[in-house]
N, C-alpha and C positions, 0 to 999 in steps of 0.2 A: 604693501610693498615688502618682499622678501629682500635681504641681503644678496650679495654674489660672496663674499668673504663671511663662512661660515663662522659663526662664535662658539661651536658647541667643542670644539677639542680645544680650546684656551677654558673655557668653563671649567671642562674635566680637568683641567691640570690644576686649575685653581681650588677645586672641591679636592682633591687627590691633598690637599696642603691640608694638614688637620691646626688649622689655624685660629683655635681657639680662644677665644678675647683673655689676654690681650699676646697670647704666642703668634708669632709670625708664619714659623715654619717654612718658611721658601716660596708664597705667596705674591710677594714682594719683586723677587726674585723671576718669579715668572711674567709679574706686569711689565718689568725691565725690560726682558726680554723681548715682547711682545711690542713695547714701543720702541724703542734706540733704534729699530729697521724701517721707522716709520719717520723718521728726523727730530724725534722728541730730543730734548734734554732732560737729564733724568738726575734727580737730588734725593737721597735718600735721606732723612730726618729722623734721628731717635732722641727722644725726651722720654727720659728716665727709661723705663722697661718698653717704650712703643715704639715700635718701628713702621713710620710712614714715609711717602714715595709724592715729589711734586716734580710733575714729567708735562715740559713747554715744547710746542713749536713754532715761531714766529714771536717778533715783539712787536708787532703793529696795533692798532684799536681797529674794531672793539675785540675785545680777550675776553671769549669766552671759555668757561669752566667750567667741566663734571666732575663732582665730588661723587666718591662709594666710598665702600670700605669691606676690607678683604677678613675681616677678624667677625666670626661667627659665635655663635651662642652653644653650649656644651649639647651634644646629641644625648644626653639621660644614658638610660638606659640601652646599650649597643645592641646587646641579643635582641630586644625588642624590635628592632629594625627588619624591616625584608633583607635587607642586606647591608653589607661596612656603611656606614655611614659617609664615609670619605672615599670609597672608590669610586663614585662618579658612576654608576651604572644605569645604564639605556635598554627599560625594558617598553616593549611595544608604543617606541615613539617619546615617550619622558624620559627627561633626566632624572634620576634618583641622587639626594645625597644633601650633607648639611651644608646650605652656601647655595643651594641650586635657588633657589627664590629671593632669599635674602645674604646678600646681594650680588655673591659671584656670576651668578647665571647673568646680571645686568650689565656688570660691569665689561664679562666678556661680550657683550652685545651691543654696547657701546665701542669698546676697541674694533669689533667687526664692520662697525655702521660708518665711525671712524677710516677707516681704512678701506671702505668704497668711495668714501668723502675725499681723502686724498688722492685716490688714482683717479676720479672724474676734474677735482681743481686742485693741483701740485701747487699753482700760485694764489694759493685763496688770498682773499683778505683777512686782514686781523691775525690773531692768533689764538690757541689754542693748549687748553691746559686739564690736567687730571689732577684731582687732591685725591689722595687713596689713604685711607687711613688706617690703623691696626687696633682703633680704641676706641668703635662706637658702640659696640656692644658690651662694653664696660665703661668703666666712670666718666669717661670723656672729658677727660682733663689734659692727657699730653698729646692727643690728638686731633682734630681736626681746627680747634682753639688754636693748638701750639703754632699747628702750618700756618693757619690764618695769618697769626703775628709775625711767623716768617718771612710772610709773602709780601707782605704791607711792608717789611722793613727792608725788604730787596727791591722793589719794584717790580711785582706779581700782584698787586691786586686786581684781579678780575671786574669788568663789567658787569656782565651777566651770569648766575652760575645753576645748572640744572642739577640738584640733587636726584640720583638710581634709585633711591626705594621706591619697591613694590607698591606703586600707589593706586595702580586699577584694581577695581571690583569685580566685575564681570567678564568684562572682556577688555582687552590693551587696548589701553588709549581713551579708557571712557572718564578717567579722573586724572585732574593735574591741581596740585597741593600748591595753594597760592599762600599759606599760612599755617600755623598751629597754635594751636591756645599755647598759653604757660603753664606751669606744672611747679608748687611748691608743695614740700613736706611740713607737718609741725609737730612736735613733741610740747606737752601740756602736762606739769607738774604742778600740782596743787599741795600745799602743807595744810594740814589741819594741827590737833592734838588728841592725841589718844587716850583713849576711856571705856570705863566699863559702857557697854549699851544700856544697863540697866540708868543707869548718872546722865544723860546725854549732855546737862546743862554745866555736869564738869569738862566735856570734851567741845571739839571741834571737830565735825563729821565733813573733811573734805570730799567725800562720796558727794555729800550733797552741794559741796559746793560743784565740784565739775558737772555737777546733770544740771545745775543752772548755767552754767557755761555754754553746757554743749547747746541745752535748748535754746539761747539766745543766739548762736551760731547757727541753728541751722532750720531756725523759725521762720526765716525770712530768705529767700531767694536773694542771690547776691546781685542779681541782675536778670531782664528776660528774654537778651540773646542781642545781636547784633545783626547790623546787613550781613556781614558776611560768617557770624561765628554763630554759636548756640548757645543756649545761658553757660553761665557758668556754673561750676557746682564746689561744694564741699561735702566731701564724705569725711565721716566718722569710720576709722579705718582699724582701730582697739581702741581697748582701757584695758588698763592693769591697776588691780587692789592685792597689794602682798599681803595678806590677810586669811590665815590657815585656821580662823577662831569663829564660831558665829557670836559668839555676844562680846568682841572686842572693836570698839569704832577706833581705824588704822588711822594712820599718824598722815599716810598723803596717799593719794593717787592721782591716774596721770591717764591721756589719752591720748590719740596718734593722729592726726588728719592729713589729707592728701584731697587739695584746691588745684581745680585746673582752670584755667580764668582766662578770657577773651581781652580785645583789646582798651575793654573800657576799664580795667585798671592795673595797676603795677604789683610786681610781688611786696614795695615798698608800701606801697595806698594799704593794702590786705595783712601785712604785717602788724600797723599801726591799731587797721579793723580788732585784732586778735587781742593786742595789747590793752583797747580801751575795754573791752567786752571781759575780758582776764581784772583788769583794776575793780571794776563794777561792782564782781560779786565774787573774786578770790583776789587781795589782796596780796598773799602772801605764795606767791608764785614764779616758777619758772618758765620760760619760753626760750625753744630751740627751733627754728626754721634754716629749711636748707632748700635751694631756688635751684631746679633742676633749669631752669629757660625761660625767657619771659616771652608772652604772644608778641607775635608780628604778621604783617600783611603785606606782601608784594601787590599792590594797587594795580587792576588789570588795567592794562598799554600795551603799550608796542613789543614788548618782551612778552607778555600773555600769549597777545594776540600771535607772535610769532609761532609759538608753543603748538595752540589752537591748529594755525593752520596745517605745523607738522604732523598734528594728529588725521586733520582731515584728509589730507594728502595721502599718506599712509593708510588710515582703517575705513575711510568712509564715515567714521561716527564723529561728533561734535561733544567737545569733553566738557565733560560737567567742576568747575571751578570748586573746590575744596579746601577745608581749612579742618578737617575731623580728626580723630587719633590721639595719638602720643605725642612725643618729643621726636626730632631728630636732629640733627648737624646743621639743617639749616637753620635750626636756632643762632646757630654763631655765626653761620656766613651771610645772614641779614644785615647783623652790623658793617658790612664792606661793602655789598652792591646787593643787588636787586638778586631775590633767588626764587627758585619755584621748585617741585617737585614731578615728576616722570618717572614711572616705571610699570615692571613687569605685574599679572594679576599675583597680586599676597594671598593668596588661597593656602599656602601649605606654609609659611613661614613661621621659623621656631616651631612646627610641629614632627613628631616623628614621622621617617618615610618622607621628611621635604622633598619636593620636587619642583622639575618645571617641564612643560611639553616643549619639544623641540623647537617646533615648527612656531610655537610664542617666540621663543627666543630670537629663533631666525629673523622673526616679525619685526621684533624690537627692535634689530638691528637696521632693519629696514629705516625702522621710526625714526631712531637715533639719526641716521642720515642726513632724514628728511629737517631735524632738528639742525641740525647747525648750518643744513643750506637755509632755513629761514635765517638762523641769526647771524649770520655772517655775510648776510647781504649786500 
């Protein structure tokens, strides 16, 4: 199912923003634009340097919500490009440009599917909201967090909410993101005491204590996967020995991991994991962890199932329920209501030359449609 309201010149204005995380650039500006003719109400939100955008129509139940977000990732190298990175250019049917995949091309595609939504039911049920963010492609911290709290403490929290990333594979609509693992950092400093290598029995070789560390961390699978998630894993991500000497045993070194963990345990449970495994066999140590999100699971029901049928309705295909990848935003919007994922194919995203083909777009928009007439039934 094609749209009638075209998404692809709201895309281009939005690509045309050189809106790099966490600059705005007029971005914002142009989502405004795009809804206040649609009977949105429109709040603009800035915490510290972010500027985000939470635009309602209707206060009825159930409220649903689509989260994106307009702040992109640096295009590298510009020359390198076929062409500006931000001028939005349309050669043989694709869009070209940073933001065409992830996630302006969505979001404009959302706003178009929207807005066939509104001219077939002006009196829907429920009502109807965008969290648009300017800070998920950096630290995410004054952004889609911040709205969340804003929203719960005005009486905006959403029922249901569909997160725009790029989450099909192959073709639109064959994956919808019911979850994502967690994602923690840790930094592993070990002291030892320093000594000639020739003396070892005068030193303390924390070299060797961290390779017992490591090997007791990553001897054992943390787990071997879940109904719905994959094992978890920990990588060994560096070490660093400041040590410019070969026969001097260094005073400490240290190592980096990065654990992405499914729902069978907490970043708290895996912390603890780290601390006893650290006591064991380097007593005399530091430990620094920093929790990018912790896994959750949108349990498939009546909101899945709604999803499901938008897809069916729209592509023919039957979507395959997912919980793979990275991090996203809906790490924070789980804690409010029930969320899922939906989008465009991620085939060019963060890569040079991003793109999206038109006629996806259009598609999506279709989808998107078909999306809020299931849930707003």
């Amino acid at each position: 199912m094609t749209a009638a309201a075209d998404p692809i010149p709201l895309a281009q204005a939005l690509i045309r923003c050189r809106s790099v995380t966490p600059a705005d650039d007029g971005a914002l500006d142009v989502m405004e634009a795009a809804l206040r003719p649609l009977g949105f109400t429109c709040t603009r939100l800035r915490f510290n340097e972010v500027d985000n955008l939470f635009a309602r129509r209707g206060t009825g139940a159930p409220h649903f919500c689509y989260a994106g977000h307009t702040d992109v990732v640096p295009p590298g190298d510009e020359a390198a490009w076929a062409d500006n990175p931000f001028a939005a250019v349309i050669r043989d049917g694709v869009l070209y440009g940073r933001g065409a995949c992830d996630m302006k091309g969505g979001i404009a595609a959302f706003v178009a599917g929207l807005t066939d939504y509104l001219a077939a039911h002006p009196d829907h049920p429920g009502s109807l909201s965008l969290l648009i963010t300017g800070d998920e492609e950096g630290p995410s911290v004054d952004g889609t967090r911040r709205v969340l709290e804003w929203m719960a403490a005005h009486g905006h929290t959403p029922d249901i909410c569909v997160v725009g990333e790029p989450t099909s594979k192959a073709a639109l609509g064959d994956t919808i993101k019911i979850g994502r693992r967690g994602s923690m950092n840790a930094w592993i400093t070990i002291q030892g005491r320093q000594g000639h290598s020739a003396y070892p029995q005068l030193a303390d070789n924390p070299v060797h204590r961290l390779i017992r560390v490591l090997d007791a961390l990553t001897a054992t699978p943390l787990d071997a996967g879940s109904t719905w998630f994959e094992a978890s894993t920990l990588q060994v991500t560096g070490i660093q020995v400041d040590n410019s000497a070969t026969n001097v045993i260094p005073a400490q070194a240290s190592a980096f991991l990065n654990i992405r963990f499914n729902e069978l345990h907490t970043s708290e449970a895996l912390t603890a994991h780290l601390r006893d495994v650290l006591a064991e066999h380097a007593p005399d140590h530091s430990l620094r962890v920093q929790v990018s999100g912790e896994s959750f699971l949108t349990q498939p029901g009546p909101f899945v199932e709604a999803l499901s049928r938008a897809v069916q309705r729209s592509t023919g295909l039957t979507p395959k329920l997912d919980t793979g990848g990275g991090t996203s935003d809906a790490r924070f919007i789980t804690r409010h209501c029930p969320v899922a994922e939906l989008g465009a194919v991620g085939a060019s995203l963060h890569q040079r030359d991003e793109s999206a083909p038109v006629e996806e777009l259009r598609a999506l928009a279709g989808l998107y449609r078909a999306v809020i007439e299931e849930c707003l039934r």
